[in-house]
N, C-alpha and C positions, 0 to 999 in steps of 0.2 A: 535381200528380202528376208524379214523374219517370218519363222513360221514357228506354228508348235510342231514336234514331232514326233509320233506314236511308232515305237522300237519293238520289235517283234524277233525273238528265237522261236522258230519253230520248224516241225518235220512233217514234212508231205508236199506236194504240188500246187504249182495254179490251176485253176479252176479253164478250163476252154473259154477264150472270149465270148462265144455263141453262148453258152452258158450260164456265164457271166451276165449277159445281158436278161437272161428269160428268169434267171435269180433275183434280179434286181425287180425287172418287173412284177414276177410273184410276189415279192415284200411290197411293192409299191400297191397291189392288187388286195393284201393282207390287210394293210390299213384303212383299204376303204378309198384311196385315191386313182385316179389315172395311172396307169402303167408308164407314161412320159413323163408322169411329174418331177418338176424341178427337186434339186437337195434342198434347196430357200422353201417349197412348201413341204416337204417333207419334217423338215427343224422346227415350219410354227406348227404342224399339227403335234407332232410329238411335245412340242412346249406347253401347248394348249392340254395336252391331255396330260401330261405327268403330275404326280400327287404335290402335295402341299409342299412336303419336306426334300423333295429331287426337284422343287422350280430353280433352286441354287445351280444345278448342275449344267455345262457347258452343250448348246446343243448339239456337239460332236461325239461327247461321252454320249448321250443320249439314244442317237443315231445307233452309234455303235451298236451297244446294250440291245435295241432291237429288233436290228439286222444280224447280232448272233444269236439272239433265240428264235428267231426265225430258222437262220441255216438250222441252229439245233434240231428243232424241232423235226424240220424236215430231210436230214440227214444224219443227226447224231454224230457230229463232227466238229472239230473247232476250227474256229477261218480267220484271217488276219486281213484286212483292208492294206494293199499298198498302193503305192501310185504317189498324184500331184493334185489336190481334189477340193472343190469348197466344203468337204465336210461330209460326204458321204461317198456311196460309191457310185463314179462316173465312168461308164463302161469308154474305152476311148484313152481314160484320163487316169484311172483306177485300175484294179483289178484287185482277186479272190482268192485269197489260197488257204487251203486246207489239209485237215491232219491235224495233229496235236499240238498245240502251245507251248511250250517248254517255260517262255520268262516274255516277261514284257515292261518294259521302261518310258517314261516321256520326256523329254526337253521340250526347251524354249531357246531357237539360235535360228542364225544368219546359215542358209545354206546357198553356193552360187552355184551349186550344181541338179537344181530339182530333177530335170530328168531319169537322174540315176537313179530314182525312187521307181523306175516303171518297167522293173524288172526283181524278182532276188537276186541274193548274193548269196552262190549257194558256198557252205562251208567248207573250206579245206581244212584236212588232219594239220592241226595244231595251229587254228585258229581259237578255237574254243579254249586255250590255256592261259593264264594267269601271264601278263607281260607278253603276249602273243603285240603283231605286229596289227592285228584288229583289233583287238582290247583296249591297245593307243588309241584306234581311232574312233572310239565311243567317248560321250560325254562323260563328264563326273559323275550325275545318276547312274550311270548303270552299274555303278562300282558292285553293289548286293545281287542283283541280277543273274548279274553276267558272273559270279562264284555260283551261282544255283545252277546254271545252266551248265558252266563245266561241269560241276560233280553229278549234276544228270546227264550228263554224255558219258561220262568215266565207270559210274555205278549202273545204266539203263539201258544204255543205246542201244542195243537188241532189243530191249521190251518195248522200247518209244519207238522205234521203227518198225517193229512188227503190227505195234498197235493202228499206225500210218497206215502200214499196206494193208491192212484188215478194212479201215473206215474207206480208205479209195477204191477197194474193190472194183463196186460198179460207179462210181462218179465219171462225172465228163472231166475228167484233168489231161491237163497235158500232158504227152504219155512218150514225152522226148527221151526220160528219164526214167531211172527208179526213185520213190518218197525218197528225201533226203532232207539233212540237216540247212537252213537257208534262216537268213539276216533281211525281214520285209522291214520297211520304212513307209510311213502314212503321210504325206506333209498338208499340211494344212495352212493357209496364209491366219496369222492373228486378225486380219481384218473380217475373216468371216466365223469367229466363235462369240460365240455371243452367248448371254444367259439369260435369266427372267428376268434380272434386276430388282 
């Protein structure tokens, strides 16, 4: 199956499923719709209301864009969508994880393993290096990336991690853990991005 797929470095935790769920409803609540509403009416309202010059833009960028000024606004956090999802976030099928962004990349490929998208990968010491045995297994995008994101482990990683446990504080994250460095994956099927046309 092809899908597009939205590549995420970042540091901090998931979000509590229960959570998850009552975040998604507040954003579905923000716009004006039902708290159950499907991501298909979610994409034509956001379609319907975006400006002249973002109708070009895919309804998943869209979504995205926001569902994090949402989180923003109401947390002062950045949050990465992973999961297996038509395009937004499908508690169940998705989830939320938050803390700070480090880098982020997209493809377009064949994955036979979606599942594995419904969890992070959190990072082991000397994955984040150049010729790492994970670095393989990223696409050719993420070649600039993923140089940014080592040298912000190399130069940061106490600030980017402090900055983590600062913003989760009081959040409902899953608390199995301390914030850490983690590899979220978004996959999306191409049959459900669509644009204005």
């Amino acid at each position: 199956m092809l899908f597009e797929i939205y590549h995420r470095i970042c540091v901090g935790l998931p979000l509590e499923p229960a959570a998850t769920e009552a975040l998604v409803q507040g954003f579905h609540r923000s716009l004006g719709v039902a708290p159950e509403a499907a991501v298909s009416e979610i994409h034509a309202l956001l379609r319907f209301d975006a400006r002249r010059h973002e109708k070009h833009i895919t309804d998943r960028i869209r979504y995205e864009r926001a569902f994090e000024a949402y989180v923003d606004q109401l947390w002062d956090v950045d949050c990465a969508i992973g999961g297996h999802t038509e395009g937004g976030v499908e508690p169940g099928r998705g989830w939320v994880f938050v803390g700070v962004r480090v880098e982020q990349f997209e493809s377009t490929q064949k994955d036979e393993m979606p599942a594995l998208a419904t969890r992070p990968r959190w990072l082991k010491k000397g994955d984040l290096t150049i010729n790492s045995d994970f670095s393989r297994s990223l696409p050719p995008e993420s070649e600039k990336p993923f140089r940014h994101a080592c040298t912000a482990l190399g130069r940061a990683s106490k600030m980017i991690i402090g900055d983590a446990i600062t913003r989760l504080k009081k959040l409902p994250v899953v608390r199995q853990r301390e914030p850490d460095w983690a590899y979220i994956r978004w996959l999306v099927e191409t049959r459900f991005l669509k644009d204005a046309g």
